[in-house]
N, C-alpha and C positions, 0 to 999 in steps of 0.2 A: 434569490431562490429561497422560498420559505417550506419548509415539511414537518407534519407532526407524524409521531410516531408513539404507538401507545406500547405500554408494558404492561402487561399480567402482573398482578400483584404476583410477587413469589417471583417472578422469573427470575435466572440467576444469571440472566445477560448483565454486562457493564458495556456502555454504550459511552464514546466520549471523541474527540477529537483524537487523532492522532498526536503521541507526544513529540517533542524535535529530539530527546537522547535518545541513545543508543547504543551498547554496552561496546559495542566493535568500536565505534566510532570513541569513544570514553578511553578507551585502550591505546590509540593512536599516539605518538609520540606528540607531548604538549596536546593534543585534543585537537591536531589540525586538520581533520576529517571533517571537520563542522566549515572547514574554511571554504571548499568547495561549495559555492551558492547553492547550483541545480541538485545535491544529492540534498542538503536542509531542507529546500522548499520541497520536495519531491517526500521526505520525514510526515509531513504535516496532510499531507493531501489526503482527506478523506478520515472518515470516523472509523475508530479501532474497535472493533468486538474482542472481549473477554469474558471471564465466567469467573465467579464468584466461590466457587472451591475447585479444587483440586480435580484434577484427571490424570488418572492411570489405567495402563491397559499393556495389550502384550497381542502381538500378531506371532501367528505361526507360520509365517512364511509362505502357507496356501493361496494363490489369487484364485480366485472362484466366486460365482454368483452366490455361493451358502453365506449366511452368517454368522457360521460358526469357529471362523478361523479367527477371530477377535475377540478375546476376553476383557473384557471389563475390569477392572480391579476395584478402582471408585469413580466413582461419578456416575453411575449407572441413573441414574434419575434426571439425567439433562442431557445425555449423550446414551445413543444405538449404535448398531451396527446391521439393520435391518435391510440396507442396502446391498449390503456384502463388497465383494472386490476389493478389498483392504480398505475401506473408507469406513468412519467414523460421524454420524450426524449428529447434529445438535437441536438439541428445542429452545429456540431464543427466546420464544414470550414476545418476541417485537414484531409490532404490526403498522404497516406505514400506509399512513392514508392515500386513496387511491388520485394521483395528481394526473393530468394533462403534459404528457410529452416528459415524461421525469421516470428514466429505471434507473434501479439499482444494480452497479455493476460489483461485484466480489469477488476477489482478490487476494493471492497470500500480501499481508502489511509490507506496505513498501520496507527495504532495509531493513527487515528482521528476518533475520534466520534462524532457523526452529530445527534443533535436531531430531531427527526422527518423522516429523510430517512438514506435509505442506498444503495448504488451504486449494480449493477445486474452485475455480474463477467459474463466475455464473454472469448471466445477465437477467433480468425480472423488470417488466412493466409492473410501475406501482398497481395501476390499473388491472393487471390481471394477475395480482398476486392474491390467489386465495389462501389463509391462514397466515402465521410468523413467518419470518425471514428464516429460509432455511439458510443451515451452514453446513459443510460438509468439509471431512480433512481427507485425506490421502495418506495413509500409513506407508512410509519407508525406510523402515528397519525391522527387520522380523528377530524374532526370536529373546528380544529385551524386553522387562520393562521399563515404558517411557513412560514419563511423568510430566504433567503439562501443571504448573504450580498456578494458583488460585492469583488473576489479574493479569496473568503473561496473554498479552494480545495474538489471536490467531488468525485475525482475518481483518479483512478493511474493505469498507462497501464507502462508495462512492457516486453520489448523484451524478450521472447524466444523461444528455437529450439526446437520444438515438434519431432524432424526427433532425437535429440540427447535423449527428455524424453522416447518416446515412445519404447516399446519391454522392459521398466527396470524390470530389474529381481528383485525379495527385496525375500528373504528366512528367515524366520520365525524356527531360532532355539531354541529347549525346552533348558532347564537349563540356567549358567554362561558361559560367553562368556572365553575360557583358560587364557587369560589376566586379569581376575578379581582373578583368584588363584594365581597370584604372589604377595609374601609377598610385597617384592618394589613398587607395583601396590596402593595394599590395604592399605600398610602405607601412602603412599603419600595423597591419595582421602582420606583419613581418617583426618591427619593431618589440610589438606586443608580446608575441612569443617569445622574443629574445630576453626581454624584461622578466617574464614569465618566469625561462626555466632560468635563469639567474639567480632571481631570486628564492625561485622554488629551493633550490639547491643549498639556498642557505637556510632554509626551514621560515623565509619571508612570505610571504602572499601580498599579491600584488589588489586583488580588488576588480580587478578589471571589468570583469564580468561580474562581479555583483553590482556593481557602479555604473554598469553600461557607459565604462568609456574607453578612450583609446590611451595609447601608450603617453599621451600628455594632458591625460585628466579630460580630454575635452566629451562631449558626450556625443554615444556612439550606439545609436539606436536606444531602445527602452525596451521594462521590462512590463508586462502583464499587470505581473504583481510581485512584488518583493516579498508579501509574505500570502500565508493562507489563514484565516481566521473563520473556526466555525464555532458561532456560538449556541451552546447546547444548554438546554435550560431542562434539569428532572425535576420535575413538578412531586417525586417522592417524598 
């Protein structure tokens, strides 16, 4: 999947891959947050939006279509409040060429937690987005002011094909899936977990699932993709 995306000279978007830290995660006794596979790969998926200075502001607590319950403190030249109901918009300057079968979904950043807001998931046809990528936040704490520091990532858009989601069938069957009644099945998921929380318990990790195998290394199913790699090229 290839996408250009242009920037207004002057925007004050920061546009980049998702990083893999994460302060919560950093905090963890020994850093073994990072051990569980699916929450790292899940870290990376999709490109992170930030801004280039500082935002502060201050809700009073009113939810209402006015927009006057939202003061600004700084930032007022890259972020409104024009929408009203506690949200906060942005002017990104980013304009993504109009593709075939390719929208952009947004999202608050996987595994970042933001005191005070949380980013309004959209979905947008490249194809029929007219102007920059809007971003909007969702004020949830009144009466503070909150300070969003210059680079802290608020949102994360994510390329995809709604033409490949849409019509998916999912079928909801009663009982064990036939694969859960094979002894080979059941020993192995048995053993695995036992391995698991054994070693969990002594602050080990076993791998299992990042390695796609079973309780004796053997390999046990596969993975997509081990990692996510977007490479973002600013032509500034």
């Amino acid at each position: 999947m290839k996408i250009k995306v242009y920037k207004d000279v002057g925007s004050p978007a920061i546009l980049d891959q998702l990083p893999m830290n994460r302060d919560w995660m950093d905090a963890t006794f020994d850093r073994h947050a990072y051990q569980c596979f699916p929450v790292s790969l899940a870290n990376r998926a999709g490109l992170g939006v930030a801004f280039k200075e500082d935002l502060s502001f201050r809700w009073d607590g009113v939810n209402t279509s006015s927009n006057h319950h939202i003061e600004i403190i700084k930032g007022g030249n890259f972020a409104h409040t024009n929408r009203g109901n506690r949200s906060i918009s942005f002017e990104t300057g980013l304009y993504f060429s109009p593709e075939e079968n390719i929208s952009i979904m947004t999202t608050p950043p996987p595994n970042i937690f933001l005191d005070g807001i949380q980013c309004i998931s959209t979905i947008i046809s490249t194809s029929a987005l007219i102007g920059s990528l809007p971003i909007a936040i969702m004020v949830t704490k009144a009466k503070e002011i909150i300070t969003i520091p210059a680079g802290t990532i608020v949102a994360s858009i994510l390329p995809i094909s709604l033409s490949e989601l849409n019509n998916t069938e999912v079928s909801i069957i009663s009982g064990q899936p036939n694969f859960m009644s094979e002894n080979s099945w059941t020993e192995r998921i048995k053993r695995r977990g036992e391995i698991s929380q054994e070693l969990n318990s002594k602050g080990e990790w076993t791998h299992f699932y990042r390695n796609a195998v079973d309780h004796n290394n053997n390999p046990y199913g596969e993975h997509e993709a081990k990692k996510i790699l977007i490479k973002v090229t600013d032509e500034d």
